[in-house]
C-alpha positions as CSV (number, residue, x, y, z in Angstrom):
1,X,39.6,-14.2,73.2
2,X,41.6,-11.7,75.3
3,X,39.7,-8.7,73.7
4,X,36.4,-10.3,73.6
5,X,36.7,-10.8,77.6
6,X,38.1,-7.0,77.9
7,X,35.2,-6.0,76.3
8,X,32.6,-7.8,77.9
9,X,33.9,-6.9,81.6
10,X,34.3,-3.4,80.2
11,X,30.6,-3.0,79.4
12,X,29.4,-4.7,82.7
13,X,31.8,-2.3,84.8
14,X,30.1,0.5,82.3
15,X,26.4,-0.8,83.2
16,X,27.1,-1.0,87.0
17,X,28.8,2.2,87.2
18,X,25.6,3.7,85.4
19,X,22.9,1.8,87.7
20,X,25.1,2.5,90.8
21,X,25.0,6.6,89.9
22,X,21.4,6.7,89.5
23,X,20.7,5.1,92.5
24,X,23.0,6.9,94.9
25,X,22.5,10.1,93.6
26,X,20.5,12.4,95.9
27,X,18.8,15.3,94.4
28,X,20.6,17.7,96.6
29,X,24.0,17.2,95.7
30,X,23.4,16.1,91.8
31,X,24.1,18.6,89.4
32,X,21.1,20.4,87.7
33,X,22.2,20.2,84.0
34,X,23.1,16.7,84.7
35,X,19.8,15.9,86.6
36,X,18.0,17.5,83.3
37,X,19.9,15.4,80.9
38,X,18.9,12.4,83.1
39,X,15.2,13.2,82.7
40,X,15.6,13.9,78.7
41,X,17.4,10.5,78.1
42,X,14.4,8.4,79.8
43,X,12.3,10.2,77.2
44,X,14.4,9.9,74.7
45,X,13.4,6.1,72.6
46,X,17.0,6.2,70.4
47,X,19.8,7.3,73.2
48,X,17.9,4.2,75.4
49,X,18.7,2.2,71.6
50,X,21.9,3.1,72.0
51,X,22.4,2.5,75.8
52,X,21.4,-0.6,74.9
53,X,23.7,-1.3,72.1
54,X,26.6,0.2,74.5
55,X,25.7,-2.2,77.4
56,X,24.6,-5.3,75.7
57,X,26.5,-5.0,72.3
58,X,25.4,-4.5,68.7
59,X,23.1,-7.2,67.4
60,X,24.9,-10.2,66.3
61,X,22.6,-10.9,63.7
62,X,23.6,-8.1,61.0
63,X,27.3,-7.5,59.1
64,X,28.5,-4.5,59.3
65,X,29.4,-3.8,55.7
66,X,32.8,-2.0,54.6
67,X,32.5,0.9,52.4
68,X,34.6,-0.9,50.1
69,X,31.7,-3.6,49.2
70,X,28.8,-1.1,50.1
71,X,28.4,-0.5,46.0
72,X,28.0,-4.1,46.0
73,X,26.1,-5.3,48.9
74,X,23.5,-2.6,48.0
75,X,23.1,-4.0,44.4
76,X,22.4,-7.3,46.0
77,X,20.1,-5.7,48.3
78,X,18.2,-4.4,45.1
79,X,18.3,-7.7,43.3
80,X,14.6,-8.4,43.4
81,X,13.8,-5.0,42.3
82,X,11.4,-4.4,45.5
83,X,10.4,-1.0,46.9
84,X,11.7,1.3,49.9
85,X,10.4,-0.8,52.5
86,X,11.0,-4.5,51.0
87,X,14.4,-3.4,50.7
88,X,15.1,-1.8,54.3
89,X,13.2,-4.9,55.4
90,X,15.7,-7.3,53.8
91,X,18.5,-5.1,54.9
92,X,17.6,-5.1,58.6
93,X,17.9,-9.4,58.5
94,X,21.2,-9.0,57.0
95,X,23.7,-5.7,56.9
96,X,24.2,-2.4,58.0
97,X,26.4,0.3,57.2
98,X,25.9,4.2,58.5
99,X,22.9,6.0,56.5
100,X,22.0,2.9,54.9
101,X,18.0,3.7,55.1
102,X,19.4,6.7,52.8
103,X,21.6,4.8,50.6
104,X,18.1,2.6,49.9
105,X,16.3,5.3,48.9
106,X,18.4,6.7,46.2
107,X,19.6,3.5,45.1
108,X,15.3,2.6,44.0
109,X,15.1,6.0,42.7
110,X,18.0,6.0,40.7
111,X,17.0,2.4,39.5
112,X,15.5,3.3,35.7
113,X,13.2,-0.3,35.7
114,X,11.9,0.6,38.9
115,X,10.8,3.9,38.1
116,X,10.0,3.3,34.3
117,X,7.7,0.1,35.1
118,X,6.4,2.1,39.0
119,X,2.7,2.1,39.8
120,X,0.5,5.0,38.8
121,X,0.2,8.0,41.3
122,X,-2.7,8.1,43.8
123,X,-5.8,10.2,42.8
124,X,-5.5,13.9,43.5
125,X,-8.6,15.3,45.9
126,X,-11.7,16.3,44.2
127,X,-11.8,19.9,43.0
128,X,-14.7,21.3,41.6
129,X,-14.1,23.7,38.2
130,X,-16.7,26.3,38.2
131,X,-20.1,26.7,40.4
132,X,-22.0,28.8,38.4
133,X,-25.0,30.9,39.3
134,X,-26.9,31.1,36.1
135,X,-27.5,28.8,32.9
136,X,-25.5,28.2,30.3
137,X,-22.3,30.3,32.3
138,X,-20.4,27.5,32.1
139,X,-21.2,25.1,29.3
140,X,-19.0,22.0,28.7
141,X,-18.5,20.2,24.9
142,X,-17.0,17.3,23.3
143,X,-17.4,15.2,20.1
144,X,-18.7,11.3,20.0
145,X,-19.5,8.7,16.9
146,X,-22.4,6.1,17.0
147,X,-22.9,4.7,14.0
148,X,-20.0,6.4,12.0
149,X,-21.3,9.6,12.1
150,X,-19.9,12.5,14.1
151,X,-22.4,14.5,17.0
152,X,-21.3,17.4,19.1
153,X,-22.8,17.5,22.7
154,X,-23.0,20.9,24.4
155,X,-24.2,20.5,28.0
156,X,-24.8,23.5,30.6
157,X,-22.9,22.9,33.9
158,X,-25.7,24.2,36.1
159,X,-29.0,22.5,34.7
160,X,-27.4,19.9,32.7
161,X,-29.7,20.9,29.3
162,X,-28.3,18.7,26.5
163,X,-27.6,20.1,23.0
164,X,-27.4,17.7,20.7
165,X,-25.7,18.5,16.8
166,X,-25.0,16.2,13.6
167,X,-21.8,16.6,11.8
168,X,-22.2,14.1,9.6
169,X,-19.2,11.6,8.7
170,X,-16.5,14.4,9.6
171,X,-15.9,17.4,11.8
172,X,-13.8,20.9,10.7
173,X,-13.2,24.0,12.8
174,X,-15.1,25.5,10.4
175,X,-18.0,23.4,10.8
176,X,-17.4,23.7,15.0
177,X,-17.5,27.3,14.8
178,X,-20.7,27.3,13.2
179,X,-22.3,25.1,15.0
180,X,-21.1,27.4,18.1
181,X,-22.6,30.5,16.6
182,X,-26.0,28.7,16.3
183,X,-25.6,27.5,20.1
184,X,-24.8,31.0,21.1
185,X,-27.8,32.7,18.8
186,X,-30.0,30.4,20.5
187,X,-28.9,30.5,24.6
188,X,-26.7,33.1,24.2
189,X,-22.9,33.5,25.2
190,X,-21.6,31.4,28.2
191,X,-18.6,32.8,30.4
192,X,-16.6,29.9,30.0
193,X,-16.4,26.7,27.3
194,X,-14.8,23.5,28.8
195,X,-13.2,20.8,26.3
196,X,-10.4,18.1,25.9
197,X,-8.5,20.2,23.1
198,X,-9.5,18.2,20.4
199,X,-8.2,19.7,17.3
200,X,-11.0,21.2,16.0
201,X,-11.2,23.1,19.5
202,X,-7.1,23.7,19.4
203,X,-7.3,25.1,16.1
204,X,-6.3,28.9,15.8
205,X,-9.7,30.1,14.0
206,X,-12.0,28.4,16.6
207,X,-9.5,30.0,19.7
208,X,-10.1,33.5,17.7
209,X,-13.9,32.7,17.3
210,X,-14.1,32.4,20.9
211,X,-12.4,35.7,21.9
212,X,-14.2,37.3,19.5
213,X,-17.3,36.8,21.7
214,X,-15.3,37.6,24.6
215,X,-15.9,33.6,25.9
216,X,-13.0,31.8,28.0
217,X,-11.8,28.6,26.3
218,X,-10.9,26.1,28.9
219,X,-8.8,23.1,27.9
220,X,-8.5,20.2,30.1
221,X,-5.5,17.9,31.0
222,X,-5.0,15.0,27.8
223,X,-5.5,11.5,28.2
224,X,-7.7,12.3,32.1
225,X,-11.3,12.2,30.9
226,X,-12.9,12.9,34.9
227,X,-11.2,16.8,34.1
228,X,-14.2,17.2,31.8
229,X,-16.6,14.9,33.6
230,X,-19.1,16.5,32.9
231,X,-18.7,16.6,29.4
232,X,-18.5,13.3,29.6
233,X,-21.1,12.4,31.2
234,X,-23.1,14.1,28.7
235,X,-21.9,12.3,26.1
236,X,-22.9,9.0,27.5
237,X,-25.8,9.8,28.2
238,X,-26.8,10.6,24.8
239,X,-24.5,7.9,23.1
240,X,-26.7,5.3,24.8
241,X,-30.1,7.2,24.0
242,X,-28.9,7.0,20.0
243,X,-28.5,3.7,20.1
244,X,-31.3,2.4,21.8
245,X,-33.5,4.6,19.9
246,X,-31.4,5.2,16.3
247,X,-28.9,2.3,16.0
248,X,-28.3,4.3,12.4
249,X,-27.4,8.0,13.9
250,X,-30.8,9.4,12.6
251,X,-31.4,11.8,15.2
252,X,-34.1,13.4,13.5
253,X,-36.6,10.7,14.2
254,X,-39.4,10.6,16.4
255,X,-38.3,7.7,19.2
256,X,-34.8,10.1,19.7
257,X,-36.9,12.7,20.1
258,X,-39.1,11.6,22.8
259,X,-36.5,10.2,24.4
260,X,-34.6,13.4,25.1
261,X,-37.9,15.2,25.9
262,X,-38.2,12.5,28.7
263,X,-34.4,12.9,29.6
264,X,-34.7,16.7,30.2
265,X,-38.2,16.4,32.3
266,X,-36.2,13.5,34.6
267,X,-35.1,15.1,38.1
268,X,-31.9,14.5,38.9
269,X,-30.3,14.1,42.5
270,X,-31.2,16.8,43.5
271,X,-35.1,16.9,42.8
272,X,-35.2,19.5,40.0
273,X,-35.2,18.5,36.6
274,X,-33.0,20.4,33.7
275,X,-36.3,22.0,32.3
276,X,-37.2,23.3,35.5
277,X,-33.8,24.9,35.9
278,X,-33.8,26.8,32.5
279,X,-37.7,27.3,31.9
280,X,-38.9,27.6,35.8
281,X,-41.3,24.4,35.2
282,X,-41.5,21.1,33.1
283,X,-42.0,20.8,29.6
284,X,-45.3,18.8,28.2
285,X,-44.6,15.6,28.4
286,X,-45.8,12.7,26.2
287,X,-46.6,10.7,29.6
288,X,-49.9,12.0,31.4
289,X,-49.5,13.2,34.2
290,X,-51.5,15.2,36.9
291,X,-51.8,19.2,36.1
292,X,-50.2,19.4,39.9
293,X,-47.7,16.7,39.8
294,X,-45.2,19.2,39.7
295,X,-46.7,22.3,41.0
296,X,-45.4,22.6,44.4
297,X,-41.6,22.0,42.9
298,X,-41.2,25.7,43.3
299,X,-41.7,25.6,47.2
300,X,-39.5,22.6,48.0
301,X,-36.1,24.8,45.9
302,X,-34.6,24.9,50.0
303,X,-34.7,21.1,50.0
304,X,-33.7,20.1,46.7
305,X,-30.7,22.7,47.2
306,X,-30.1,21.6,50.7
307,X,-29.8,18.1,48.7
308,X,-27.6,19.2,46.6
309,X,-24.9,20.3,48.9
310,X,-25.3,17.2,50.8
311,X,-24.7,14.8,47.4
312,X,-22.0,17.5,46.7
313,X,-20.4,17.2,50.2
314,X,-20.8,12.8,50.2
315,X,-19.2,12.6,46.4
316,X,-16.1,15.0,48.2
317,X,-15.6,12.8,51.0
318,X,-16.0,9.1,49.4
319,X,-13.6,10.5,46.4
320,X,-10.6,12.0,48.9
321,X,-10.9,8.7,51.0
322,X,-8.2,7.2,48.4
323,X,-6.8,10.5,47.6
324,X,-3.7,12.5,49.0
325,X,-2.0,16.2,47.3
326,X,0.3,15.2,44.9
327,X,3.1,17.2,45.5
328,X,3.6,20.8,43.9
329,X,6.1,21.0,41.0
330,X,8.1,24.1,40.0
331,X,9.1,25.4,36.9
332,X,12.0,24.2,35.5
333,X,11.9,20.7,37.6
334,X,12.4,17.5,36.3
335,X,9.9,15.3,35.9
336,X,8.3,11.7,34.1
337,X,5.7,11.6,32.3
338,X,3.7,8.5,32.1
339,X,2.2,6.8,28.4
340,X,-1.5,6.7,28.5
341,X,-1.6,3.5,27.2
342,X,1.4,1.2,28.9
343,X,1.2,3.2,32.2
344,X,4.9,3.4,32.0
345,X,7.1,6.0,33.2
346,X,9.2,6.0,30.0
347,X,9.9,9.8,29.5
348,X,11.9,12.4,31.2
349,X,11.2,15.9,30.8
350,X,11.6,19.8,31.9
351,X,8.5,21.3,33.2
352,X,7.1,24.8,31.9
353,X,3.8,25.9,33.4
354,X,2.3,25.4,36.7
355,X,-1.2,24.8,38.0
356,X,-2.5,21.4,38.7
357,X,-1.9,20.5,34.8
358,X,1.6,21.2,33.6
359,X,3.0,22.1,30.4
360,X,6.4,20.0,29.5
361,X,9.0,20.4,27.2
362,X,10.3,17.6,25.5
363,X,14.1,17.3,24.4
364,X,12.7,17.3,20.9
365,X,11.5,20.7,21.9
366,X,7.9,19.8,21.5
367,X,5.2,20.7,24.2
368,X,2.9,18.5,26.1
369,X,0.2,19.2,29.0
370,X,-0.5,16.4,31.3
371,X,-2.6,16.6,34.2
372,X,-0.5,16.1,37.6
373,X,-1.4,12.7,38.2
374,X,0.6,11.7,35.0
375,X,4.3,13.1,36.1
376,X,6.4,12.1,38.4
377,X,9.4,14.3,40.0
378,X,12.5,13.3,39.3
379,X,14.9,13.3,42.6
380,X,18.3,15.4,42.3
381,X,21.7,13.7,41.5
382,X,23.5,12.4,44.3
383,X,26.6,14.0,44.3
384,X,28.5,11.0,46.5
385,X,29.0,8.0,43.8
386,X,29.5,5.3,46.3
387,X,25.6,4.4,46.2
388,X,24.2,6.3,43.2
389,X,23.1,5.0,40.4
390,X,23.0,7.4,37.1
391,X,19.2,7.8,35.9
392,X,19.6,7.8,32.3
393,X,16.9,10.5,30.6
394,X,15.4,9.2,28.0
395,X,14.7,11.5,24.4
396,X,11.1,12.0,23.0
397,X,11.7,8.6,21.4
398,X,11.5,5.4,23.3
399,X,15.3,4.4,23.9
400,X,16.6,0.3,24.3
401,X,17.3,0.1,27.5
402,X,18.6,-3.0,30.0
403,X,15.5,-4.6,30.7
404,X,13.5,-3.6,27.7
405,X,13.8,-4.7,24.0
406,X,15.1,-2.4,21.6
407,X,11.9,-1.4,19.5
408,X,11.4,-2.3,16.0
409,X,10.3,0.2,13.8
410,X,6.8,-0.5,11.6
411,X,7.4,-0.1,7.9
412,X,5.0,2.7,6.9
413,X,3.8,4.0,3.9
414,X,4.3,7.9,2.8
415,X,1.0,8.4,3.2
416,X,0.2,6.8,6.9
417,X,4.0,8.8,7.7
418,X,2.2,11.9,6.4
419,X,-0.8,11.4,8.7
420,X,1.1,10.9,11.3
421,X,3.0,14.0,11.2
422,X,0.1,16.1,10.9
423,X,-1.8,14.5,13.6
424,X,1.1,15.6,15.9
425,X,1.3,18.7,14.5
426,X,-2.4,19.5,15.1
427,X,-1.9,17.9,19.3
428,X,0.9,19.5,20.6
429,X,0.5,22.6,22.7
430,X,3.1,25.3,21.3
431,X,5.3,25.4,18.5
432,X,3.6,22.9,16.2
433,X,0.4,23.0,17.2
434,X,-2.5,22.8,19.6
435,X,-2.4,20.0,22.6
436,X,-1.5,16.3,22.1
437,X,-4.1,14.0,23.1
């Protein structure tokens, strides 16, 4: 009781010293450095904090905690398995401890649930591939089934002209590349080729094929379709005209065919229609129409391009509304990678190229490219052990952890095994093959 009374009379003799000296001091007698730091303190929202604390005493309400029990105090903190700001939250009710806020942070990012089982990474802004000047510079491709059967879609960036091929009930990188030289013979050689890296584009003869006529082969990121959006689109597009028109796959009948005559006379956002971007007017159509329905097209090209920057411009700024950079990883850094399918964070591995898709080693030594959206950095090791807590990396196979049951392994036949190793083979990027989808 002794102390507690020494200590209050000591801060009210602290408090009235304080308020005495401001209010006696005259501004000719004060010292300058001292009249400066005055000035800087009013300003100044944490030494006023800790005036405060000093005057009126720390708040009653919170336990400071010893370091001896700050291992355990912060586990308890982390019970519910919250993020960085339900935690601090909690903590500011209950304890405190110097560079708690800190010890928080590294104690979530250490945790391996919370980062294994952590929500997917907000969108990336909107970046545009290619603008190209001509047709069929920039062509994008991809393969779809309706029906059972195989098609290959080749679709030009600028006008959007639709190629559509049958490859019956399976496809080869022999059969791609001839299909390829037909395209090429017809429309002639584009500047650059967009896919997913499917393997009949990953294969070795169809990446020869395409330097041979001096074309760039661009691969996008596996497993984040909108990099090849346009591709895509493309393939929807005609997906849903087969099957309204040819439930079977018979493309070579006459309802498929007026229906992508009709699809390449239809304007687009823009006003201009893709036959009037490669041919300079529309095609014949099977509807009637007036001789100068579509005469004056020609003189309105401002408008329909003044259009088009303004669709271009809206689809920017309603897309980065919910989008922020994801930050910029270096080679060498350690990073997740998250499953396609679970969404989980469940893999931890070495980066090896940088752009806005990475190339990532795997401890099994096998190479994957994911776009950016799909890894995660992994924060450094703290060397102070009071608060950390180890991240454990998993290996390229999924490893039983605390929270998660140890998997079982499927009984599978030589055959399906077989399969299995060459489909991996033919997906990943380097070493044994092409990119894994």
């Amino acid at each position: 009781m002794a102390c507690t009374a020494a200590t209050a009379h000591l801060r009210r003799v602290v408090a009235a010293n304080a308020e005495r000296s401001d209010q006696h001091t005259t501004h000719h007698d004060a010292d300058r450095t001292l009249q400066e730091f005055r000035a800087a303190a009013k300003a100044d929202l944490s030494y006023a904090h800790i005036t405060a604390c000093v005057t009126s005493g720390f708040p009653s309400n919170r336990i400071v905690v010893p370091v001896a029990v700050g291992r355990r105090t912060l586990a308890c903190l982390h019970d519910r398995h919250r993020g960085v700001e339900a935690t601090r939250r909690r903590a500011r009710q209950t304890v405190f401890w110097p560079g708690i806020d800190s010890d928080i942070v590294n104690a979530v990012r250490a945790c391996e649930p919370c980062q294994v089982l952590q929500l997917s990474q907000q969108q990336d802004p909107l970046m545009y591939d290619d603008n190209p000047s001509r047709p069929f510079e920039s062509v994008k491709a991809d393969f779809f089934t309706v029906g059972g059967k195989f098609f290959l879609v080749i679709a030009d960036r600028l006008s959007g002209w639709p190629v559509v091929v049958p490859c019956g009930a399976h496809t080869t990188a022999t059969r791609t590349i001839q299909m390829f030289c037909l395209y090429f013979r017809e429309v002639g050689v584009p500047i650059r080729l967009c896919t997913d890296g499917e393997p009949q584009f990953a294969n070795a003869d169809f990446q020869n094929f395409m330097e041979r006529w001096d074309a760039h082969h661009i691969v996008t990121s596996p497993h984040y379709p909108q990099s090849n959006g346009h591709a895509e689109a493309a393939v929807k597009s005609m997906k849903h005209l087969i099957m309204k028109t040819t439930p079977s796959g018979n493309i070579d009948a006459k309802e498929f065919a007026r229906g992508l005559l009709e699809l390449c006379n239809t304007p687009n956002h823009t006003g201009r229609s893709p036959s009037q971007h490669l041919y300079g007017h529309p095609l014949r159509p099977c509807v009637s129409a007036h001789p100068e329905s579509s005469a004056d097209w020609q003189a309105k090209m401002e408008d329909c391009d003044r259009r088009a920057a303004a669709q271009a411009e809206q689809v920017q700024a309603h897309y980065d509304q919910h989008a922020r950079p994801l930050p910029k990883l270096c080679i060498g850094a350690t990073v997740r990678i998250q499953d396609p399918v679970s969404l989980r964070w469940d893999k931890v591995d070495v980066v090896m190229g940088r752009s806005r898709e990475y190339d990532v080693r795997l401890p099994s030594g096998r190479v994957w490219r994911r776009n950016c959206r799909h890894l995660h950095p992994v924060p450094p090791h703290d060397d102070d052990p009071l608060y950390h807590i180890p991240v454990v990396l998993w290996s390229d196979e999924k490893s039983p952890s605390a929270f998660l049951a140890p998997p079982v392994a499927p009984r599978r036949s030589q055959w399906l095994m077989k399969k299995s190793s060459a489909r991996d083979s033919a997906t990943s990027v380097s070493g044994e093959g092409g990119v894994d989808m």
